[in-house]
C-alpha positions as CSV (number, residue, x, y, z in Angstrom):
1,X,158.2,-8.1,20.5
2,X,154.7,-8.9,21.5
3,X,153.0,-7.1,19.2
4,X,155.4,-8.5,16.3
5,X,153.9,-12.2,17.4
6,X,150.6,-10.7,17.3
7,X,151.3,-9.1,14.0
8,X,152.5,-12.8,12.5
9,X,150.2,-14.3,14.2
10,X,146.6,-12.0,12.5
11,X,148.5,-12.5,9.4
12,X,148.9,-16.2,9.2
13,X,145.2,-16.5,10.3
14,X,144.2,-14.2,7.5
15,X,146.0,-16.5,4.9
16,X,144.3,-19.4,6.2
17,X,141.0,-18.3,6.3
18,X,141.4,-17.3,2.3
19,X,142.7,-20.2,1.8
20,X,139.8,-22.2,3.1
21,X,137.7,-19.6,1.6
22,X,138.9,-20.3,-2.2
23,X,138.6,-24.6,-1.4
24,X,135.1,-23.7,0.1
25,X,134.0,-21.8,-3.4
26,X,136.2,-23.8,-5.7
27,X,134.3,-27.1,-4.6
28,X,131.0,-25.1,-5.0
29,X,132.0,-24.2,-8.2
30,X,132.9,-27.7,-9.2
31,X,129.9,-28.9,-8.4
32,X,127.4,-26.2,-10.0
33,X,129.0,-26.5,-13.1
34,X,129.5,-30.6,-13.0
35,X,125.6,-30.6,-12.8
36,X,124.2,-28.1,-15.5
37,X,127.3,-27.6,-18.3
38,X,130.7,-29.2,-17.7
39,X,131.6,-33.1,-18.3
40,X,131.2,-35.4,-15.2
41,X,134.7,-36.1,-14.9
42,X,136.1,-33.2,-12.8
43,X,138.3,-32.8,-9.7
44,X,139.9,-30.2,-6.9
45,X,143.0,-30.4,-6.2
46,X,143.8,-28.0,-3.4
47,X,147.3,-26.6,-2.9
48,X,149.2,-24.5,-0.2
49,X,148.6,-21.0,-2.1
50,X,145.7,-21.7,-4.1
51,X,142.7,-23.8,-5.8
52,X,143.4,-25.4,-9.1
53,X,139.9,-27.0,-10.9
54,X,140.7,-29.3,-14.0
55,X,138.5,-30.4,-16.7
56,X,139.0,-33.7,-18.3
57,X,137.5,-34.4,-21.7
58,X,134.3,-36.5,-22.0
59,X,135.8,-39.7,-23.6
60,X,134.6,-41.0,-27.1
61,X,131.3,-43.0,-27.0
62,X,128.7,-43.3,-29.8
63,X,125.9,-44.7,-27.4
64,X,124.3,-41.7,-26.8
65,X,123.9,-41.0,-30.5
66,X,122.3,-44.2,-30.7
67,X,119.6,-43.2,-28.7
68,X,119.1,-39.4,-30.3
69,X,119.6,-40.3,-33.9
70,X,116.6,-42.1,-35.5
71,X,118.0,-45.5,-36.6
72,X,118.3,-45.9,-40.1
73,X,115.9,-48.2,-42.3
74,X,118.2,-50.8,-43.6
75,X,117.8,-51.1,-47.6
76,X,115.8,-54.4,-49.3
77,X,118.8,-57.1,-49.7
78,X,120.9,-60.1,-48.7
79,X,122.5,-59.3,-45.2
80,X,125.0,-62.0,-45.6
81,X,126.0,-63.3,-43.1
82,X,125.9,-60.1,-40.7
83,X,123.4,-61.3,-38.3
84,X,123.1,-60.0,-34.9
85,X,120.3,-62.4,-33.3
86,X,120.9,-66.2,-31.8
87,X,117.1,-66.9,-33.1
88,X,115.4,-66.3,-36.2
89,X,112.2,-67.3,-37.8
90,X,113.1,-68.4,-41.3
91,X,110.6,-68.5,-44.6
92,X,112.1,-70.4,-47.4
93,X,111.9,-69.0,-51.0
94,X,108.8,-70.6,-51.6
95,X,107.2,-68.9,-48.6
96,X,106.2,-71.6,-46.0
97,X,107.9,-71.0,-42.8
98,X,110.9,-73.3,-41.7
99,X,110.0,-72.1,-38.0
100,X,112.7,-70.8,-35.2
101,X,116.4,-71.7,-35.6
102,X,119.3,-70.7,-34.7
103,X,121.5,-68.2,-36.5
104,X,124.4,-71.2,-37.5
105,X,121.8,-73.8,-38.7
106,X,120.0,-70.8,-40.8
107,X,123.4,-69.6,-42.7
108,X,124.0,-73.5,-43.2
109,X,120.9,-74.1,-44.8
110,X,121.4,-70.9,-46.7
111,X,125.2,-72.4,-48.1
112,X,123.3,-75.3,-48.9
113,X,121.1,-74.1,-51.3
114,X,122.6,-71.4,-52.4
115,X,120.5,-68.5,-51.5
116,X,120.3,-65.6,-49.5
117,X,119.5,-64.1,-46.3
118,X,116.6,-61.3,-46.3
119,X,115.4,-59.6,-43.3
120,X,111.9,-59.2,-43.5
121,X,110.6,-57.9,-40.1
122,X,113.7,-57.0,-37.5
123,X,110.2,-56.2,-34.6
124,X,109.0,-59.6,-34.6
125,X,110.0,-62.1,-32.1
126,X,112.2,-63.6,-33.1
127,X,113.0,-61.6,-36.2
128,X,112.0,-62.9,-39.7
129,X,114.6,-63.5,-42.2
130,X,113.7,-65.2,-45.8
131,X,116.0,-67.1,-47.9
132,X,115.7,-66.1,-51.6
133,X,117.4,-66.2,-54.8
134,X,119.4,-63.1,-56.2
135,X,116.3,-63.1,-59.0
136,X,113.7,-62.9,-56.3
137,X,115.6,-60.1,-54.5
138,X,116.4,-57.6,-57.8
139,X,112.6,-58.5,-58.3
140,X,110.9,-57.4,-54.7
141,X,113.4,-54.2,-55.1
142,X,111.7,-53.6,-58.5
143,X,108.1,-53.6,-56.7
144,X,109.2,-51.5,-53.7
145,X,110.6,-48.6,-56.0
146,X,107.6,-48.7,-57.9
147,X,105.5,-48.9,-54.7
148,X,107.2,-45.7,-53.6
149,X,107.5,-43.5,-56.5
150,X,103.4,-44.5,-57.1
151,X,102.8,-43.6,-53.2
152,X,105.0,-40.3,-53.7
153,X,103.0,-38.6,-56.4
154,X,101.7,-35.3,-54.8
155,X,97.8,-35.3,-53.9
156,X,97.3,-38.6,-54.2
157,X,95.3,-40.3,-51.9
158,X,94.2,-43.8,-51.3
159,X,90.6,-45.1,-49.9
160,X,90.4,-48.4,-48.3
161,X,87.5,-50.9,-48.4
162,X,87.0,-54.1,-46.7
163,X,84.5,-57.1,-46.5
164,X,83.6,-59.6,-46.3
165,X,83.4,-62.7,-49.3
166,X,80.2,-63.6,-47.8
167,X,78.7,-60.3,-48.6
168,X,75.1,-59.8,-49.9
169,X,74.3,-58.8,-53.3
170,X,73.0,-55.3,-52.2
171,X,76.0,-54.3,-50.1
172,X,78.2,-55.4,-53.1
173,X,76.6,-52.6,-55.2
174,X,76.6,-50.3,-52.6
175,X,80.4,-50.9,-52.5
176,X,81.2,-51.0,-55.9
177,X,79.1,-47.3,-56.0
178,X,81.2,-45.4,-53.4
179,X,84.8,-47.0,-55.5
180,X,83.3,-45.8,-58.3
181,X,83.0,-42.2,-56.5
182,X,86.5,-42.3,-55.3
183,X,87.7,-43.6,-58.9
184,X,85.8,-40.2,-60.8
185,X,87.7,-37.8,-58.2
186,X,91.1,-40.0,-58.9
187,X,92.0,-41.7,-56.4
188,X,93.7,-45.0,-55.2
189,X,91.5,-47.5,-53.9
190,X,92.7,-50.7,-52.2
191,X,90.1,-53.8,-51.9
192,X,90.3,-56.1,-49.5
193,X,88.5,-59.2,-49.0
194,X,88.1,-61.6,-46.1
195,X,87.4,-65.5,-47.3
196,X,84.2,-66.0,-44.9
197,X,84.1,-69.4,-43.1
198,X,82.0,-72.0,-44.9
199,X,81.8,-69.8,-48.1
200,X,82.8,-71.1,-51.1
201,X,82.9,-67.5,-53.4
202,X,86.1,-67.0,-55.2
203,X,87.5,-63.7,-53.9
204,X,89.3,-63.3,-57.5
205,X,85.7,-63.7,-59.0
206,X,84.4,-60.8,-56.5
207,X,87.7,-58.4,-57.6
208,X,86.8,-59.0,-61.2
209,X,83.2,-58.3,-60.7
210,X,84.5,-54.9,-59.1
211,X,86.7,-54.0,-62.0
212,X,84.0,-54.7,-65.1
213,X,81.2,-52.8,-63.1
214,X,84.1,-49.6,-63.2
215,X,86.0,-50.9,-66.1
216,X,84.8,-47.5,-67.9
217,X,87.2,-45.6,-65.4
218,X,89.1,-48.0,-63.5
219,X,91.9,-50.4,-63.8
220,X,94.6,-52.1,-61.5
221,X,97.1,-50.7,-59.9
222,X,97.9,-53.9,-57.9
223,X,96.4,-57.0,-59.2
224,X,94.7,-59.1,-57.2
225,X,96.9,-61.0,-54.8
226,X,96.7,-63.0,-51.1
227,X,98.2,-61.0,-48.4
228,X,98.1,-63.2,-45.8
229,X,95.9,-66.5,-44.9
230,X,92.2,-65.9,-45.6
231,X,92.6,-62.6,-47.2
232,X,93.4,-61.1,-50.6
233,X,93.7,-57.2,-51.9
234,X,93.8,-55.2,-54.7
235,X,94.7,-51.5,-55.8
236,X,92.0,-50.0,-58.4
237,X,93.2,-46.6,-60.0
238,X,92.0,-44.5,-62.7
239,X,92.7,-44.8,-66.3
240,X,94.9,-42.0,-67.7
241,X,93.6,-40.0,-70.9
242,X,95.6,-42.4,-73.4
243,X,94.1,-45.9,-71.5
244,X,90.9,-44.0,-72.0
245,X,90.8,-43.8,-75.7
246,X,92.5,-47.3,-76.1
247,X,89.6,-48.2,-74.2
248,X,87.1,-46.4,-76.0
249,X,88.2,-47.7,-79.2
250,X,88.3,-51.2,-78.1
251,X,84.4,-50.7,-77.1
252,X,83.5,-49.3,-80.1
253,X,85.3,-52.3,-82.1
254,X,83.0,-54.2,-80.1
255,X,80.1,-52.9,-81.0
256,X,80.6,-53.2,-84.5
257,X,81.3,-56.3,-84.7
258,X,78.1,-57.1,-82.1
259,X,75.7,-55.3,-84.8
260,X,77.7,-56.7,-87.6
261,X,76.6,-60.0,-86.3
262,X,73.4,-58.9,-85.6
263,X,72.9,-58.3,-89.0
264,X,74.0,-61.1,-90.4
265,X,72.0,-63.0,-88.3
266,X,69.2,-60.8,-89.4
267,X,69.7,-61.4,-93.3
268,X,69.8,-64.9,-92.9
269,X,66.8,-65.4,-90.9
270,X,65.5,-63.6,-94.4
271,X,67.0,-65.7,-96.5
272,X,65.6,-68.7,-94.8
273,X,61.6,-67.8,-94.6
């Protein structure tokens, strides 16, 4: 009888202590896998016999593919009235800044007039938003597409020059010699110009000067234009084969009718003695 108690007894305490040993591995399981592979939301529930481990399903969020994914450049266009932002800066359709307001007194001004919403820079603070007409919208997408495709082409590249309106004669040639350099090897070439305080040059004067010292090689790309406050730019490209000969022929009219002149002037001085 005694060794039948001890017999139950050794075998009760060996079911226990596998028992504890399976919770004891089945945690450390858990929690290995919980840290490095398997979704957050696990639990143990232990039983009498044995350790059962269930996975739950990581729930549906698009957060985190907000911040992996690269966010999307919204196209050129009205945005309605799908504004996120209390404050904007707005810029009427004329350009001059209407300052900060908020997002109601912007889409009532908009109903007012009749226009539309345009987001120009989303970074700023606050955001800028323009109010345009549907012809000034279809317009600016017609000078963006053509922007793109020009920037597109393969091996082109564009030099950049800036000074200042106040420049001396000198540097000016100096200048106009290196754009003529870049223009023979075919490239873009953007000009800009800085109006110098107390100078009274006109910077359209200074672009033209530019183009008719390289007019052999070189037209616009971008006409002159201001960019911001105090400073204007310009794109100078090369001329293809068939601007070329256009050109060349309207040179050579030129010079007939210059020596044509010339002559007649000569004949009648002639006449006259």
């Amino acid at each position: 009888m005694t060794t039948f108690c001890v017999m139950k007894l050794l075998c009760q305490a060996t079911r226990n202590e596998t028992r504890y040993v399976k919770r004891f591995f089945g945690t450390l399981l858990t929690q290995t896998l919980q840290k490095r592979v398997l979704p957050p939301f696990w639990m143990v529930v232990p039983g009498p016999r044995k350790s059962t481990v269930f996975g739950l399903a990581r729930p549906f969020c698009t957060a985190e593919k907000s911040h992996t994914e690269p966010k999307r450049k919204a196209a050129f266009g009205s945005v309605g009235r799908r504004i996120p932002y209390q404050i904007l800066h707005v810029i009427n359709h004329d350009g001059e800044s209407l300052g900060n307001m908020r997002r109601a007194e912007a889409l009532k001004l908009m109903d007012q007039h009749e226009l539309k919403l345009v987001l120009l820079r989303e970074n700023a603070d606050p955001p800028v938003y323009k109010l345009m007409t549907g012809r000034q919208i279809h317009e600016e997408q017609l000078k963006r597409a053509e922007k793109k495709k020009a920037s597109s082409k393969s091996g082109m590249v564009q030099k950049e020059l800036s000074f200042s309106s106040a420049i001396a004669k000198n540097d000016l040639e100096t200048k106009t010699k290196q754009i003529g350099q870049w223009i023979e090897k075919k490239y873009h070439v953007k000009v800009t110009i800085r109006q110098a305080k107390g100078s009274n040059t006109d910077t359209f004067m200074l672009f033209d000067q530019i183009l008719e010292t390289v007019s052999e090689k070189a037209t616009y790309l971008s006409k002159p234009k201001v960019t911001r406050e105090g400073v204007s730019s310009c794109i100078l490209r090369h001329m293809s084969d068939k601007e070329l000969k256009a050109y060349q022929k309207m040179e050579n009219q030129k010079n007939s009718a210059v020596k044509k002149d010339e002559n007649e002037d000569l004949k009648s001085n002639e006449l006259n003695q």
